[in-house]
N, C-alpha and C positions, 0 to 999 in steps of 0.2 A: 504494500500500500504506500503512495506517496507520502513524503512529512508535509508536514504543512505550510512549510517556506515555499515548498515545490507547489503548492495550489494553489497559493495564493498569489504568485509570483507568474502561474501559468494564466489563471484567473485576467490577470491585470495585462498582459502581451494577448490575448484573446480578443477582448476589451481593449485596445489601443487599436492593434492592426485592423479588427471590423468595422472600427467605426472610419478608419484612414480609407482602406479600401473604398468601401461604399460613400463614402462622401467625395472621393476621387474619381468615381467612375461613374459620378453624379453632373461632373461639369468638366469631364474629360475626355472628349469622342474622339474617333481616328482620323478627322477632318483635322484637327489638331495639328495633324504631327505633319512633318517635313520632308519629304522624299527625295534628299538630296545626295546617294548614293555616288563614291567617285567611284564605285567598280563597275567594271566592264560587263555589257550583258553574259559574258560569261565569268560573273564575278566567281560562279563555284567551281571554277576549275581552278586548282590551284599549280601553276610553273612552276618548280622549282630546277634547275640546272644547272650550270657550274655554284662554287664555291662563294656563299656570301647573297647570291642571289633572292635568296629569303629576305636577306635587308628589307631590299626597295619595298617589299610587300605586307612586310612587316610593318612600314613603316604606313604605307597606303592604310591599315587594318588601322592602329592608332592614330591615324587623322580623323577618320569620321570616329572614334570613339573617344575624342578629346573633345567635338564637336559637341558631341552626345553630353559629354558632360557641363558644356558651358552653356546648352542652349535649353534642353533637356526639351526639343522639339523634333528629335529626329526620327523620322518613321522604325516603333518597333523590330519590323522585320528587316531592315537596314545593320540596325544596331546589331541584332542576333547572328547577320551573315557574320560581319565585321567580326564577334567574339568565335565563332567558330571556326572562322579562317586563322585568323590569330593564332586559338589553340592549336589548330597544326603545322603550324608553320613555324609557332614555338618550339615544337616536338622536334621538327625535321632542323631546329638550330641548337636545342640543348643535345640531339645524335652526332652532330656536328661536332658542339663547341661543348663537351659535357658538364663541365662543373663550373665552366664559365658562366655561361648563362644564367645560369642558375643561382651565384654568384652577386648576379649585375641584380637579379628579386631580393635576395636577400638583403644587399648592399643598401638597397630603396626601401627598404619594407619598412624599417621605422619612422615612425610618424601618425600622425591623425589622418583617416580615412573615412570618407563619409560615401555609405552605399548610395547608388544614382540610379543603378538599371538590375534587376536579376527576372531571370526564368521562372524561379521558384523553386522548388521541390511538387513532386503530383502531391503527395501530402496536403502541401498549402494549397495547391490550385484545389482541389478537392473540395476543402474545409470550408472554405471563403469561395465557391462556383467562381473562381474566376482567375485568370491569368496577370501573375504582379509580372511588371513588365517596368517602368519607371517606379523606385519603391516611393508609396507614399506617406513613410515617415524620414523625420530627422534622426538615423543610425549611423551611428561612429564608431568605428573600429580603430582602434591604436594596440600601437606594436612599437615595442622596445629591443632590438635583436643585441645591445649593448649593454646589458645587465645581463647576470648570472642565476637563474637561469632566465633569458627572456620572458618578457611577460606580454600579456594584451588584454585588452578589456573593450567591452561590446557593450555601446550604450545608445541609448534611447532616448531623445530628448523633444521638450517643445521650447523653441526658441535655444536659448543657450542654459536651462533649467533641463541637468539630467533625471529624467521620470526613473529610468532604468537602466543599472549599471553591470554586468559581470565583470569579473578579476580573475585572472587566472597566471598559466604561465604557458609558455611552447618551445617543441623543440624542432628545427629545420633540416629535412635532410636533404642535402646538395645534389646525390645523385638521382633522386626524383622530384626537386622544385617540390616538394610538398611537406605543408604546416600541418602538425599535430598536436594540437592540444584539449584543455579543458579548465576550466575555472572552478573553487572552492572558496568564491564568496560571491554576493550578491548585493548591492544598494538600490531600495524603492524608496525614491522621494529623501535620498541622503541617510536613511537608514540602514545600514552595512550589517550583515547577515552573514553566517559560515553557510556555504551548502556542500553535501556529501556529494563524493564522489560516485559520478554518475549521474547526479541529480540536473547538472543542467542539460544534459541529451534528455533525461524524462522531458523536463520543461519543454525544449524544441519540439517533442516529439505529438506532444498533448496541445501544442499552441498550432501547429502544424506548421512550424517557421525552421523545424529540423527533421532529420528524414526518424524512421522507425530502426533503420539499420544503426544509427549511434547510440542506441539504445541498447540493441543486440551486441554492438560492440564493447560499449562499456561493461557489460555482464562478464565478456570475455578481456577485462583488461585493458582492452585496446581506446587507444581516444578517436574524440572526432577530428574531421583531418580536411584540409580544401587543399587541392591539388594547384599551385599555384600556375598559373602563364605568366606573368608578366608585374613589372612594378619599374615606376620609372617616376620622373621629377612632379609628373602631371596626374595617371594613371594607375590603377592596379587592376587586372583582372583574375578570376580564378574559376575553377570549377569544384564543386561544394561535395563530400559523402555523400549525398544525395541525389546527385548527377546535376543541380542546378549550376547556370552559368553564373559573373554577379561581374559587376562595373562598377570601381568604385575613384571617387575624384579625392587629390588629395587637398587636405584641409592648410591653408596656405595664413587664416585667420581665424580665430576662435570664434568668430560671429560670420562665417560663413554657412 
């Protein structure tokens, strides 16, 4: 049976995200968005041939997804080619360059990140009938890779007031560009909380904001984990446990 930090804490993330959703998707139609795509109508074919040649495309993939986060008007399905080209063209430069690349994520990853754009997890789209696609809360992610052992914490805010805060710590591993971790503490409303290990995959799991498998994993030890693509002065992207993509801009001022 959950403790009660876990219900209460899933409670309130249930209650934040339904009410963002649906009041998002209240005065946010697909006429909205932007269809300003620089790839080619055979944007899904991806080149790749001599040595390096991933650059240029690479770099094509983080223009319209720099776009994305400064305008946050760019046609969904745009955005989604963009993250998926990315992811393999990251692939085919971390087989490349291995530990380099991977290197250059890690190098960027400290810092304040505030989500912009994810697929979801089916979980969430499920829960909530609907597809988060631009997130419609204020969530910040920070990462410390300069402390012993690194830390990060995932919060929730309105305005510059964090509603909701995890603490944790993680550990990175270079030859697969992927974060693992998990948090054993929790602040609602400035009130700071221990939770048991494991407890925050329940929380995701029951909010439907984390998949059902880090739940399974945590049984078995294992933490939750986001496969990382990329992190750079502007950008990070990643692909989630849960198979969801996620686009995240980095926080450059505390009132952004």
């Amino acid at each position: 049976m959950a403790s009660s930090p876990t219900v209460i804490v899933s409670f309130f993330l249930v209650a934040l995200l339904s009410i963002s959703i649906r009041s998002a998707a209240s005065f946010v139609s697909p006429a909205t968005f932007v269809s300003s795509s620089r790839f080619s109508s055979n944007s899904g074919a991806l080149f790749v041939g001599k040595s390096n040649d991933y650059d240029a495309q690479i770099a094509e993939c983080k223009d319209v997804l720099v776009r994305t986060v400064d305008t946050k008007a760019e046609d969904p399905a745009v955005v989604l080619e963009a993250l998926e080209n990315l992811e393999k063209l990251m692939r085919v430069k971390r087989k490349a360059e291995p530990e380099k690349a991977a290197q250059e994520v890690l190098d960027n990853l400290t810092g304040d990140w505030r989500l912009i754009f994810t697929t979801g997890t089916k979980d969430t789209q499920d829960r909530f009938k609907a597809k988060i696609n631009y997130f419609p809360l204020k969530a910040i992610q920070s990462f410390d890779a300069t402390k012993n052992p690194p830390t990060i914490e995932n919060g929730i805010y309105a305005g510059n007031l964090a509603l909701l805060t995890f603490y944790g710590d993680f550990v990175f591993d270079l030859r697969k560009s992927k974060v693992e971790f998990d948090f054993d503490q929790v602040s609602i409303l400035g009130w700071k909380i221990g939770i048991k290990k494991g407890d925050a995959a329940q929380i995701g799991a029951s909010t439907g904001l984390g998949s059902e498998s880090n739940v399974e994993n945590a049984k078995k030890d294992k933490k939750a984990f986001f496969n990382w693509i990329s992190a750079d002065e502007n950008i990070a992207t990643a692909r989630g446990g849960g198979g969801g993509l996620a686009l995240w801009q980095r926080v450059v001022d505390s009132g952004s």
